[in-house]
C-alpha positions in Angstrom: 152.8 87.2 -2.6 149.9 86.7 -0.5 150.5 86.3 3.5 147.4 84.2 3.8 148.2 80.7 4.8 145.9 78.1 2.6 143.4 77.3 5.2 142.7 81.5 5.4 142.4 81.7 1.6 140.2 79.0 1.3 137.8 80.7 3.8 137.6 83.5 2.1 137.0 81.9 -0.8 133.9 80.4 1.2 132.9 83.7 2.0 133.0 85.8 -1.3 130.4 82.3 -2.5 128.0 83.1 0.2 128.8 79.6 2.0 129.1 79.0 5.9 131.6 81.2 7.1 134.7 79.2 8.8 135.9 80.4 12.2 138.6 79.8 14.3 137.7 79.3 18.1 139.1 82.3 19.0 138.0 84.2 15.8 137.0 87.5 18.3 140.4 87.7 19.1 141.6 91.0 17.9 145.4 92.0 17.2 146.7 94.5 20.3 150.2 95.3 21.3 151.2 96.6 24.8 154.0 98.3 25.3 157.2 96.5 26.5 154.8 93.2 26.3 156.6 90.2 27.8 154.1 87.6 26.6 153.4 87.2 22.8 150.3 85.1 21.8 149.1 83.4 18.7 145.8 81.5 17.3 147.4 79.2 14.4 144.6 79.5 12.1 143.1 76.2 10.9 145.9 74.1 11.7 145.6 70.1 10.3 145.5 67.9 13.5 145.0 64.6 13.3 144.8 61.6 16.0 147.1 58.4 14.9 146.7 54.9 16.9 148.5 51.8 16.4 151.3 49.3 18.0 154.8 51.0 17.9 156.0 47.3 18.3 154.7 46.3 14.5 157.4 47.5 12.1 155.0 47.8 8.9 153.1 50.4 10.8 156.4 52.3 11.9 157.6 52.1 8.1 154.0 53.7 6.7 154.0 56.4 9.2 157.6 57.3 8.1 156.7 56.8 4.1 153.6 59.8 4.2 155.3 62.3 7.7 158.7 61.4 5.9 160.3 60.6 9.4 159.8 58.0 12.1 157.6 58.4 14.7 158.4 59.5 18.1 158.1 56.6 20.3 159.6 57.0 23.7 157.2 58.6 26.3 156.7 62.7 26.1 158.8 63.4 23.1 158.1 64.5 19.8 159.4 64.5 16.2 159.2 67.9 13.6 160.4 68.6 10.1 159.5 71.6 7.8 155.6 70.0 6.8 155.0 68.3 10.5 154.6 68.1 14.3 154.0 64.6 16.3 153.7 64.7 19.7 153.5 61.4 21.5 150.4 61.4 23.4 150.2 57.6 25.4 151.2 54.7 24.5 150.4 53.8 21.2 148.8 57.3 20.4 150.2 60.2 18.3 149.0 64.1 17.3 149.5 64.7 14.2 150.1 68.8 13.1 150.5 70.5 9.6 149.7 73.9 9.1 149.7 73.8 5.5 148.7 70.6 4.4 144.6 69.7 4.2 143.7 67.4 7.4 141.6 64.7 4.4 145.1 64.8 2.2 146.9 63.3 5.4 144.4 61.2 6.5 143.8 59.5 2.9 147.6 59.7 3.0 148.0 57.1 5.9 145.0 55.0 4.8 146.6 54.2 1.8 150.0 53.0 3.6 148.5 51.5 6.5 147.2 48.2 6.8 146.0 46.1 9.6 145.1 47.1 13.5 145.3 51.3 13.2 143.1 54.3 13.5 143.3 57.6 12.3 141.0 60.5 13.1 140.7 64.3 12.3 140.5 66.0 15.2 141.0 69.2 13.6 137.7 71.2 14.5 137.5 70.3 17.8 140.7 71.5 19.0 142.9 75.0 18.2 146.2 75.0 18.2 147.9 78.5 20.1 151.5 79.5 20.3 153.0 81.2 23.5 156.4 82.9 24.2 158.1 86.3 25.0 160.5 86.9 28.3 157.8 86.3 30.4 156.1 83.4 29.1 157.9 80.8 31.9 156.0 82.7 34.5 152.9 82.6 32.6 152.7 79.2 32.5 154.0 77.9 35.9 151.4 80.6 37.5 148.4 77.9 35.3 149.8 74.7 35.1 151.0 71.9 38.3 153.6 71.3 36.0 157.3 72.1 36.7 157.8 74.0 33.1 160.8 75.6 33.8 162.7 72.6 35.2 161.1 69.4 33.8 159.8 70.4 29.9 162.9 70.8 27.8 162.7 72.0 24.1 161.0 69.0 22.4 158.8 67.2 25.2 155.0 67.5 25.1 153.2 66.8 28.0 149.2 66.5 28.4 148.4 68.5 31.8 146.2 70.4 33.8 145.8 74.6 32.7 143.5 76.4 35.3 140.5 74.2 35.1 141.3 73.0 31.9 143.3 70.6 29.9 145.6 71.0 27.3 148.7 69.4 25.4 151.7 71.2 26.2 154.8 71.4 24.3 158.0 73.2 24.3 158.6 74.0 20.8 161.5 76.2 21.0 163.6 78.7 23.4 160.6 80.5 24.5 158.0 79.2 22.4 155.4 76.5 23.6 152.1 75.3 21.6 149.0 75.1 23.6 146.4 72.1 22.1 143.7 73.3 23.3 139.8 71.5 22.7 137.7 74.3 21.0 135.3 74.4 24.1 137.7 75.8 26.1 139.6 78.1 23.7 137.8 80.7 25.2 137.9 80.1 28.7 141.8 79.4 28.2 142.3 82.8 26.5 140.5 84.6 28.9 143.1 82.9 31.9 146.1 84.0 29.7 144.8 87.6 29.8 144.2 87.6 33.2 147.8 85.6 34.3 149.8 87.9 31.8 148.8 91.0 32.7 151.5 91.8 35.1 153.9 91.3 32.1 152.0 92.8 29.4 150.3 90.6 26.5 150.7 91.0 22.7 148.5 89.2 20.1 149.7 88.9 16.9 
């Protein structure tokens, strides 16, 4: 069985027509290993995200959300909601991000149309924003050495926080033991990369 996901297959499939090549923002990014690395990173390729608005007070809206994610959405401030097909972070009041690795962004989107009726919006956000995945021993120190935020003390597994990284901003979210997913907008995928590189080089940086 293949190890591409569908989103890297479909690219490829672009590529062998002689259409527009699809890139990732971080695409340059080669695989390297360092020995005894304490700080793993990762550019989830071509990940589905998706921007949701409506009232979290109207119960029609709640129950459509829950008929296409297939579980309620998170509604109390900073938290977020996962299964096997998707991530939602709660973003502000009355806002949601919407994640699925495997399932096309349009699919979704037509998805929640379909259910929805009344005041909402719903927006692909998907190519302007990359989604990167953090962790290793070191990965604590990483991120407290970029961000004002108290990581260690005040983002347990499961709360998402929007915050300043270096000169940038980013959604934050602490995904497992560990683990955190960066949201990053695609203008500064680079300029964020480069700031991991520099901050983990004390503890050694992997890409994989």
């Amino acid at each position: 069985m293949s190890d591409l996901t569908t989103f890297e297959f479909a690219a490829r499939a672009q590529n062998t027509q002689g259409a527009t090549r699809r890139e990732t923002p971080l695409h340059h990014v080669s695989h390297q290993n360092a020995e005894a690395a304490a700080v793993v990173f990762n550019e989830v390729p071509f990940c589905a995200q998706l921007t949701l608005r409506g009232s979290p007070e109207n119960p029609d809206f709640l129950a459509g959300v829950e008929k296409v994610l297939g579980f309620a959405l998170p509604v109390q401030p900073l938290t977020s909601h996962a299964s096997d097909s998707y991530y939602v972070f709660w973003i502000s009041p009355g806002e949601w991000l919407i994640l699925a690795e495997n399932i096309e962004p349009a699919v979704i989107e037509a998805s929640l149309r379909a259910e929805l009726t009344g005041h909402f919006a719903v927006v692909d956000v998907s190519a302007g924003q990359t989604l990167m995945t953090l962790s290793g021993e070191a990965v604590q120190q990483v991120l407290q050495k970029s961000c004002g935020y108290d990581v260690e003390a005040s983002l347990p597994v499961g709360k998402v926080v929007t915050t300043t990284f270096a000169k940038a901003t980013l959604v934050l979210h602490h995904q497992a033991e560990g683990k955190y997913f960066l949201i990053v907008r695609r203008s500064f995928a680079d300029y964020v990369w480069r700031w991991l590189v520099d901050a983990s080089a004390e503890y050694g940086l992997t890409v994989v």
